[in-house]
N, C-alpha and C positions, 0 to 999 in steps of 0.2 A: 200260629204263624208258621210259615211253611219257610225250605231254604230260601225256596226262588222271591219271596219277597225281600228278605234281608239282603240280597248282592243288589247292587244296582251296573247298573250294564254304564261302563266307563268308554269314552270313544276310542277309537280302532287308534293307531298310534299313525298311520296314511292318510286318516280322514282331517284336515284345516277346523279349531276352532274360528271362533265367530272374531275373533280379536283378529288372527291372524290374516281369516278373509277379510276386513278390510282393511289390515296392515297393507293386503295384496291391492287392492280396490285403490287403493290411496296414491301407492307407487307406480300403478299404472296408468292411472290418472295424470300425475307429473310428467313420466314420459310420453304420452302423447302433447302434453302441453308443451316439453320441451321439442319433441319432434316440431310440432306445429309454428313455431319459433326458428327452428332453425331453418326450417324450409322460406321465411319472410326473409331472414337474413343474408342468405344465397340470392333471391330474386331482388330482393335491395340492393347488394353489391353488383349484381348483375346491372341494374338500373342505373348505379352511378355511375358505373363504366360507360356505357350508352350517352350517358348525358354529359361527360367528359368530350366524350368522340364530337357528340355534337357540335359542343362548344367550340371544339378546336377545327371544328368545320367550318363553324363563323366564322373563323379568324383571318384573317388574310392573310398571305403569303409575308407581307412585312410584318405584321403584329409579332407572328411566330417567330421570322430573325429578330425582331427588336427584344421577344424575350427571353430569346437563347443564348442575343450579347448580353443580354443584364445579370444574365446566370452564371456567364462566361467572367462578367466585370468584376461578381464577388469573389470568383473562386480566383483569379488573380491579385485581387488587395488581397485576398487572405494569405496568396503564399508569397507575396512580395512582402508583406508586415512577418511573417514568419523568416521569410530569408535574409530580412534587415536585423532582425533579433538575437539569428545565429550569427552574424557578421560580426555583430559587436560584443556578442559571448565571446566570439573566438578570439577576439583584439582586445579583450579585458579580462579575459582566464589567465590567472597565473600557469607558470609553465610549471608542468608536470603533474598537472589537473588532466584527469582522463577524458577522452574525446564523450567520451559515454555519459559523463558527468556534466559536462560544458552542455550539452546536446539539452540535457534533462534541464539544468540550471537556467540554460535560455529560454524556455518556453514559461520558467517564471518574470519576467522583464517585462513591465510596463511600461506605457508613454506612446505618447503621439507621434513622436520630432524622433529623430537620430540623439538628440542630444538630449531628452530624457531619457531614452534607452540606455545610453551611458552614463549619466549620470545613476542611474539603479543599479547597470552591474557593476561600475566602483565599489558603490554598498555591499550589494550581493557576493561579491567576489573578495572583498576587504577578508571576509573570514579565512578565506582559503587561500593566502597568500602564507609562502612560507615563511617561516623564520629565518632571518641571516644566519648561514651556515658559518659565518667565522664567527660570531659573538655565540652562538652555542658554543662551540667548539673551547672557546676563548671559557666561556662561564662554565664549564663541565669538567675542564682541566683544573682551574682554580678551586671548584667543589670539593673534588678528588685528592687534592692535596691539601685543602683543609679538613677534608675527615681523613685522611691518614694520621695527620698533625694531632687532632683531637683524638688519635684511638692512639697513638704512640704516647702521648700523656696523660691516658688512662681516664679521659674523657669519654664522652656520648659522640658519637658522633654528629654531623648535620641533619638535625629533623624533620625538616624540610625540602629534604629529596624522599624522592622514593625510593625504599629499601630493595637491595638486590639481592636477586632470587638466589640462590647455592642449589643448582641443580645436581642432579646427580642418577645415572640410571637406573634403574630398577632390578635389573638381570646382576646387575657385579654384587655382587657378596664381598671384594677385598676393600670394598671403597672403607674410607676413615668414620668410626661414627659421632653424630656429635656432641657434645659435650651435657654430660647428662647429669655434674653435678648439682646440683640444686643451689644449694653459696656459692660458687660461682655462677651460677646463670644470672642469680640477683645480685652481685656484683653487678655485671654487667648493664643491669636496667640504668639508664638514664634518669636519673634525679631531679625535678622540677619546685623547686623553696620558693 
């Protein structure tokens, strides 16, 4: 046996396997199918354009205003049912409800009539009506001076407020620090028998 039978001569690494030339065959098959497609779809659009013109050739001079008013009809109930919505957002928003919000909140408002429209933003607006500012004011004073009362006789205070913050900056190093005995800190835990 000689060298030159044992090497076999392998393809040049420029030259396409057989896999690849039809991988190529395959892809370029599609694009011309897809070319050929796109070109139907241009002369289609084109067509319906044509056949639109036509159409509105037929038409007569009244057809076309009667369906310019009818186009005219919806886009008017639609902003007349829109500016009825905001009217009564605005006459049922409690005050100090931002206009930004009112705006948003009316475009949820359903109903036929004026007075289903209000009848929803009662509902709708029910949440966002504030609280009487003297019965807070009235209930927060009286909180205040019953957890005074409870911490001055070595009680828990009120647990049913929410506890306030003891802020304090970050930069002062002279501030007080807090209390870091451990029996007293469980003193102070509230007790529940």
């Amino acid at each position: 046996m000689s060298d030159t039978d044992d090497t076999k001569t392998e393809p040049a690494g420029d030259t396409p396997t057989a896999a690849e030339k039809t991988l190529q065959a395959e892809v370029e098959k599609w694009k011309a199918q897809a070319r050929k497609h796109e070109g139907r779809a241009k002369e289609n659009a084109a067509a319906a354009g044509e056949l639109a013109a036509l159409k509105d050739q037929d038409k007569t001079e009244t057809e076309r205003a009667t369906t310019a008013a009818a186009e005219a009809e919806k886009r008017a109930e639609k902003a007349e049912a829109k500016l009825l919505r905001l009217e009564v957002a605005l006459e049922k928003a409690p005050e100090g409800l931002p206009l930004a919000k009112v705006r948003k909140l009316a475009g949820r408002l359903t109903g036929d009539s004026r007075d289903d429209l209000e009848a929803d933003a009662t509902e709708l607006f029910a949440d966002f009506a504030p609280a009487d500012a003297d019965a807070d004011a009235d209930t927060d004073a009286d909180a205040d001076a019953d957890a005074d009362a409870d911490n001055a006789n070595g009680q828990g205070g009120d647990t049913s407020r929410r506890p306030r913050e003891r802020l304090r900056p970050g930069t002062v190093t002279t501030a007080e620090p807090e209390e870091m005995n451990p029996d007293k800190l469980a003193a102070d835990v509230p007790r529940m028998y």
